[in-house]
ROZADREN-583518 format. One line per field, with one value per residue (C-alpha): residue in one letter; x, y, z; residue number from 0. Coordinates in Angstrom, 1 decimal, decimal comma. Layout:
! ROZADREN-583518
aa = (A_...)
X = (X_...)
Y = (Y_...)
Z = (Z_...)
i = (NUM_...)
This chain:
! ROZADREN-583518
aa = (X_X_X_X_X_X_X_X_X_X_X_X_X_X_X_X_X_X_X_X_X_X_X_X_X_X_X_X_X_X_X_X_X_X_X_X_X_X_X_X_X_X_X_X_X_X_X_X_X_X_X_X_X_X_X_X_X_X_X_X_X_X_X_X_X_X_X_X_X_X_X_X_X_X_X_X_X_X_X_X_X_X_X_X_X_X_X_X_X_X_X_X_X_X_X_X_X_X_X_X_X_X_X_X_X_X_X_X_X_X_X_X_X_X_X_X_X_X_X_X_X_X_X_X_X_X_X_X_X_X_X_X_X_X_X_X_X_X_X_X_X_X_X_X_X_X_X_X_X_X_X_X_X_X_X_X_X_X_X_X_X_X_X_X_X_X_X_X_X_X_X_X_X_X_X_X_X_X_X_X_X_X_X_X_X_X_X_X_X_X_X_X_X_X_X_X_X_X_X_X_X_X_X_X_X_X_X_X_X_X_X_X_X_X_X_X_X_X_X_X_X_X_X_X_X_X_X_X_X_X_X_X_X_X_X_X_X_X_X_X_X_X_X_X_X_X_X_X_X_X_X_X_X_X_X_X_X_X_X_X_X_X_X_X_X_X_X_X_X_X_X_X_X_X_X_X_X_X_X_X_X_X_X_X_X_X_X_X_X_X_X_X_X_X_X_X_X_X_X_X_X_X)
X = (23,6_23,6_21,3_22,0_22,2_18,9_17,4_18,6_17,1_14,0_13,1_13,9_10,3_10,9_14,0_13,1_10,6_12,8_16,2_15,9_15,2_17,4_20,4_19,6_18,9_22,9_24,1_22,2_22,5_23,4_22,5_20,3_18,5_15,1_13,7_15,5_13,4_10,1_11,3_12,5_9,3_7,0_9,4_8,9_5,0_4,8_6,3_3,8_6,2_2,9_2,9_3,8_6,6_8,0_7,8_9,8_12,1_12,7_12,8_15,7_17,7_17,6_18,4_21,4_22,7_22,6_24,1_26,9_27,2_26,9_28,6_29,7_27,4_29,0_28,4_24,8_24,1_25,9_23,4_20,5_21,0_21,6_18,1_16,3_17,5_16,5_13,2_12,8_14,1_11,7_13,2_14,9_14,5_15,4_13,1_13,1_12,6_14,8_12,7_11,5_9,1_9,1_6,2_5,4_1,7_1,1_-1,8_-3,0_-5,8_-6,0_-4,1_-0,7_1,2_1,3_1,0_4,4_5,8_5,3_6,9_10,0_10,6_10,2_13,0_15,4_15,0_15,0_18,2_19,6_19,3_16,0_13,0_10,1_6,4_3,5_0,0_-3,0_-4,8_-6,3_-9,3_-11,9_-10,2_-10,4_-7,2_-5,4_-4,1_-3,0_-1,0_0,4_1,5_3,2_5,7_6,0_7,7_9,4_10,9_11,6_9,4_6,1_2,4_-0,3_-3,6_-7,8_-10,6_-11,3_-14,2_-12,6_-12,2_-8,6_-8,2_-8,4_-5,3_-3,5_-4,1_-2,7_0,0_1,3_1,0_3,1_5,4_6,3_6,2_8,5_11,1_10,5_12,2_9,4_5,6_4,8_0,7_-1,2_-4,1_-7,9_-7,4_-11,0_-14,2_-18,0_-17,1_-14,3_-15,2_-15,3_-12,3_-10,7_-12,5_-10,9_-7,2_-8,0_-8,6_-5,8_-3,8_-5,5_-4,3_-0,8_-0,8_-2,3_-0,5_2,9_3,1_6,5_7,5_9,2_5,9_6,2_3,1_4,0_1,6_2,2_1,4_1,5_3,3_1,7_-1,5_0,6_-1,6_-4,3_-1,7_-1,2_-5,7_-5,6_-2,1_-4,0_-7,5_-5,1_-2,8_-6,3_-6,8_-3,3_-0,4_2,1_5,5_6,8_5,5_6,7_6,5_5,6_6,0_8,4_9,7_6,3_5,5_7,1_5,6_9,1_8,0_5,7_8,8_8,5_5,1_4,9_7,6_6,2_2,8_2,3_5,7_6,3_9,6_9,9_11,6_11,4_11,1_10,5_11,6_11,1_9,3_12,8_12,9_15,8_14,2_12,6_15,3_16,1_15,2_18,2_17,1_20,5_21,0_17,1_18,9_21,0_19,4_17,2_19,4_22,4)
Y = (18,6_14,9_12,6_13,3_17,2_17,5_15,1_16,7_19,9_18,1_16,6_19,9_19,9_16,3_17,3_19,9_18,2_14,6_16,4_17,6_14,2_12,1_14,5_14,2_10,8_10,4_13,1_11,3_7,9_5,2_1,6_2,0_5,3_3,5_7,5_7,9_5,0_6,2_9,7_8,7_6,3_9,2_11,4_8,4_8,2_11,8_11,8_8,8_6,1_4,3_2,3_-1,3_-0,1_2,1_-0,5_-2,8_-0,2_0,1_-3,0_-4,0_-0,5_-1,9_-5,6_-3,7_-1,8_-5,1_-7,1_-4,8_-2,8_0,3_3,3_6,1_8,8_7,7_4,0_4,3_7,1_4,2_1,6_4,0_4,7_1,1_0,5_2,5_1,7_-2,1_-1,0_0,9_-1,6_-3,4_-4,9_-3,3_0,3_0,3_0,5_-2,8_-1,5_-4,3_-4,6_-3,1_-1,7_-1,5_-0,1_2,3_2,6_5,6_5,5_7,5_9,5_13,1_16,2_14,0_14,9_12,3_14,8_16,1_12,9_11,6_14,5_14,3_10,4_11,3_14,0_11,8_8,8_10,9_12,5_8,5_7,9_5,7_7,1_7,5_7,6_9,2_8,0_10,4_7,2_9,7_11,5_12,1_15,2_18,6_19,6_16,1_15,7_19,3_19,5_16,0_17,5_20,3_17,9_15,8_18,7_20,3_16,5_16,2_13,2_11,5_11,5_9,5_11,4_10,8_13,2_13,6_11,2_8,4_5,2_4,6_1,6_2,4_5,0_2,6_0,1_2,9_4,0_0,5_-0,1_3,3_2,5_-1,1_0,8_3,7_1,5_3,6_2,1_3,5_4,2_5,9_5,4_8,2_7,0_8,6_9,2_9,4_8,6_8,3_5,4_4,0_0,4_1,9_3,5_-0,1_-2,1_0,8_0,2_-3,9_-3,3_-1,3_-4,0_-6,2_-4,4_-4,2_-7,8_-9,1_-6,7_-6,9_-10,3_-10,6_-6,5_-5,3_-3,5_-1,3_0,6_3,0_5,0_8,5_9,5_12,8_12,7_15,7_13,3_10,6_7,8_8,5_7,7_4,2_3,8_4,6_2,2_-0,5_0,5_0,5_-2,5_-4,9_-3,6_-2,4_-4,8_-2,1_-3,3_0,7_3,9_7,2_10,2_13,0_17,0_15,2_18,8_20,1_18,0_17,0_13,3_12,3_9,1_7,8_5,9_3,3_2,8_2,2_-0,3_-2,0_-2,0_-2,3_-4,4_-2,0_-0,6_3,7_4,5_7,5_11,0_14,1_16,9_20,1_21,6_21,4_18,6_16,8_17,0_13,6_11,4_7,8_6,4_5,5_4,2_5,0_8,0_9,0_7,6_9,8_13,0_12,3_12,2_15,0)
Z = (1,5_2,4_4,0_7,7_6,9_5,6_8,1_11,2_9,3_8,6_12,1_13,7_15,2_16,5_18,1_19,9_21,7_21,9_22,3_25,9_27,2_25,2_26,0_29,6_29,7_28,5_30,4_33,2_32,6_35,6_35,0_38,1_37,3_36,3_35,3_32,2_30,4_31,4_30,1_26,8_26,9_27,1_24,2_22,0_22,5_21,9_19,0_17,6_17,8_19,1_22,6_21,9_19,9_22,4_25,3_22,6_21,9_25,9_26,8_24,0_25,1_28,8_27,5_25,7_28,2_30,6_28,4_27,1_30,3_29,0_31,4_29,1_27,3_23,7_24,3_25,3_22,3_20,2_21,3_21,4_17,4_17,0_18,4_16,4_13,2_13,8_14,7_11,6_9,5_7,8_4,4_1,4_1,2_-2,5_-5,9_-7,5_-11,4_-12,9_-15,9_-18,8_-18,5_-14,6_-12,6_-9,5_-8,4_-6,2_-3,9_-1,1_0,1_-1,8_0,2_0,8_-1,9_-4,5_-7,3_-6,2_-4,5_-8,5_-9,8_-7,6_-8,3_-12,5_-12,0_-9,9_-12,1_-15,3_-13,8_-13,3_-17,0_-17,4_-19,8_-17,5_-18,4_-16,3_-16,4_-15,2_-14,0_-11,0_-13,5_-10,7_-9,3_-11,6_-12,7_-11,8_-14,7_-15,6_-12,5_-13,6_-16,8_-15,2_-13,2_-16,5_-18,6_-15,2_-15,6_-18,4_-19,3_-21,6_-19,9_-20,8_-19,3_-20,8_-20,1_-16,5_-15,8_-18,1_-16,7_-14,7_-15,7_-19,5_-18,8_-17,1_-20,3_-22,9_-20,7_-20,7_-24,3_-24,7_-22,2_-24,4_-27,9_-26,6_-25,0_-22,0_-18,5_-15,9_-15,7_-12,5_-12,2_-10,4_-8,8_-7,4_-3,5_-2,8_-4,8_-3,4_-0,9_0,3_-1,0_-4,7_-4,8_-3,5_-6,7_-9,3_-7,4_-7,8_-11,0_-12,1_-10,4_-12,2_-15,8_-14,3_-13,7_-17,2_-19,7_-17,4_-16,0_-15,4_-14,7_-11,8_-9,7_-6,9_-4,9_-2,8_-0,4_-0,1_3,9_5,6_8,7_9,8_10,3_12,5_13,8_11,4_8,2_9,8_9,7_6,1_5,0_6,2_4,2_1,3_1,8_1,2_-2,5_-3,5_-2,5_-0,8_-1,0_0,6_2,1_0,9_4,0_3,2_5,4_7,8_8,4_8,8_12,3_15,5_15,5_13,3_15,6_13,2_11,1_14,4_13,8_10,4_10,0_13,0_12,5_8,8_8,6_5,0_4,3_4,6_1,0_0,8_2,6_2,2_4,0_2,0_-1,0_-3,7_-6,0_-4,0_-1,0_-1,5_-0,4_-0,1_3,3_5,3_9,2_10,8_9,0_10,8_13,9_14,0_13,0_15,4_18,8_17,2)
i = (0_1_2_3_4_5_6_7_8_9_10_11_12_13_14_15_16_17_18_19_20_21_22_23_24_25_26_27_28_29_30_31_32_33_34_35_36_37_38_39_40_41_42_43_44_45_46_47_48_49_50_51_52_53_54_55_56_57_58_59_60_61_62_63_64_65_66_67_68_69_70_71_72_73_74_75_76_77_78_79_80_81_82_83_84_85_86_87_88_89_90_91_92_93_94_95_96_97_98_99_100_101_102_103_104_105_106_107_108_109_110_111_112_113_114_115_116_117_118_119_120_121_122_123_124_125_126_127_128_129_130_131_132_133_134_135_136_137_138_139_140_141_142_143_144_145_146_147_148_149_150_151_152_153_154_155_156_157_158_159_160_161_162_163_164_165_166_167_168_169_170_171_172_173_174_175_176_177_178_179_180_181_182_183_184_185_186_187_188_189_190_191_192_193_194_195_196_197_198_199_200_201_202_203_204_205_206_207_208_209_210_211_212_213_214_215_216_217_218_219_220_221_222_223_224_225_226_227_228_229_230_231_232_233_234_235_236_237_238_239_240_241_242_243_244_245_246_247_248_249_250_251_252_253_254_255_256_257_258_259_260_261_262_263_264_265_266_267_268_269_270_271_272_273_274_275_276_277_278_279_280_281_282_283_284_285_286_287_288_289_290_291_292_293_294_295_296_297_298_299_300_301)
């Protein structure tokens, strides 16, 4: 099943409640009938696209249509999918791991799924070829690093992992040092999503950058947040807690089958300005897939 397959299947929740309107707004649509934009405004708001970047999205679709006179259903769907895929694009969507040893850092709050999130991206780049190394740099929740283990043998790959308690920063260190005396092409880094205050867990994500930085100077690094889109608005509160600390160059969604606020996609790449690269939109290993904006589009007015 390819990308638009399992995203129309995947924002079935956000198309039932968007569907209705955006088919009627084509089946309706005159240049002069002013109702269908504060109809698909209200669709877009309700599925968390947030405000300012629904009125942006409405005002370019009516700039559009002006400008290109739109008059049949095809054209406007055409420009409508057009629309939304600029306002979801937000740089490249791909992993930059050009070196050896490259690095992902994985942060978000605990309950997203960055336990699994990890897992899936050490099977699909195991499956590409490339020797992946995990590191159990999250040892303040029990069984962290078991369940880590788990996904490293379902994958196929090494772990580095200390007693729970241990300092993060310390794993990080040995992982890296592995990672150069094993030739391996890619540590993925879990990390703590929640410690005794928020301002603590920030100084141990500094200072695993910090590690990253002096023992890798010149590596390929990407930090990715893991966010539920189940919580919508809420995921966008904690990016930008973690963006201060943890230099997020993407955002990996999580349960996007599991919610009808699909929406959320708008308001991360506008608000936060990151790049969605991945998705996920089921519990199988391949159902964390590559981010592609037109492809969500699409899926999301068929």
């Amino acid at each position: 099943m390819g990308f638009f397959e399992k995203m129309k299947a995947g924002l079935a929740r956000t198309r039932s409640q968007m569907a209705a309107t955006i088919n009627t707004m084509i089946a309706d649509f005159t240049e002069e009938n002013e109702e269908i934009y504060d109809e698909l405004e209200e669709a877009l708001i309700l599925s968390d696209a947030g405000v300012e970047t629904t009125e942006n999205i409405i005002e370019n679709l009516r700039e559009q249509v002006r400008l290109r006179g739109c008059r049949g259903q095809e054209q406007l769907h055409d420009t409508l999918a057009e629309i939304l895929s600029e306002a979801m694009d937000a740089g490249d969507t791909s992993l930059k791991l050009g070196t050896v040893p490259s690095v992902i850092l994985v942060v978000g709050v605990n309950g997203v799924g960055k336990t699994t999130t990890i897992g899936k991206l050490a099977s699909r780049l195991t499956a590409e070829g490339k020797k992946v190394l995990l590191c159990a740099g999250d040892t303040f929740r029990a069984a962290a690093a078991e369940q880590l283990t788990v996904w490293a043998e379902r994958a196929g790959c090494g772990i580095v992992r200390h007693e729970e308690g241990s300092d993060p920063a310390a794993v990080v260190f040995d992982s890296i040092a592995a990672a150069k005396a094993r030739g391996v092409d890619v540590v993925i880094i879990d990390t703590a999503g929640r410690l005794h205050n928020k301002q603590n867990l920030m100084n141990e994500l500094s200072k695993i950058r910090r590690v990253i930085d002096r023992e890798l100077p010149e590596a390929d690094v990407e930090c990715l947040m893991v966010l539920d889109a189940t919580t919508g608005q809420n995921g966008l509160i904690q990016a930008k807690v973690f963006t201060e600390s943890a230099k997020l160059t993407g955002i990996v969604l999580t349960k996007l089958d599991g919610t009808a606020k699909g929406g959320i996609v708008f308001a991360i790449t506008a608000e936060l300005g990151l790049p969605v690269k991945f998705v996920g939109v089921g519990e199988g290993v391949d159902d964390l897939m590559p981010f592609d904006a037109r492809g969500f589009a699409e899926a999301l007015l068929a």
